[in-house]
C-alpha angles and dihedrals in degrees: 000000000000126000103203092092085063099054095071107178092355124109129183135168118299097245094051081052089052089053099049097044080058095053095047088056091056099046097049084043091052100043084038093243127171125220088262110143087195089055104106094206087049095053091040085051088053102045089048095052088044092047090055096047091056078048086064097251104141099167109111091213094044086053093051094041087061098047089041083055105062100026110098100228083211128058111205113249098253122177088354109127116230114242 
């Protein structure tokens, strides 16, 4: 699932894209996302990711790790009935 839809305006070098295309991979693999711009938690994993990598981090692991940190893995059941 690539990243770059996510960058907007924002351009970095080709190898910390790289990096956080690959972190990106990992942490929608992880929370079992979809690439679904509309997703809140997809959008929130990449800007977090994306956050991290303009605060120098370049570690692909490191970059999935922040946005694993602050992404909840489970979404509350609202306005689903119980069967």
């Amino acid at each position: 699932m690539p990243i770059r839809p996510y960058l907007g305006s924002k351009v970095f070098e080709p190898e910390l894209t790289r990096a956080m295309g690959e972190a990106f991979e990992r942490a929608c693999q992880e929370l079992s996302l979809t690439a679904n711009k509309t997703d809140q938690r997809t959008t929130l994993v990449a800007e977090l990711i994306i956050a991290a990598a303009e605060g120098e981090e370049t570690d692909p692991a490191k970059l999935c790790e922040a946005a694993l940190r602050y992404v909840p893995r489970t979404l509350p059941l609202v306005g689903r009935v119980a069967e």
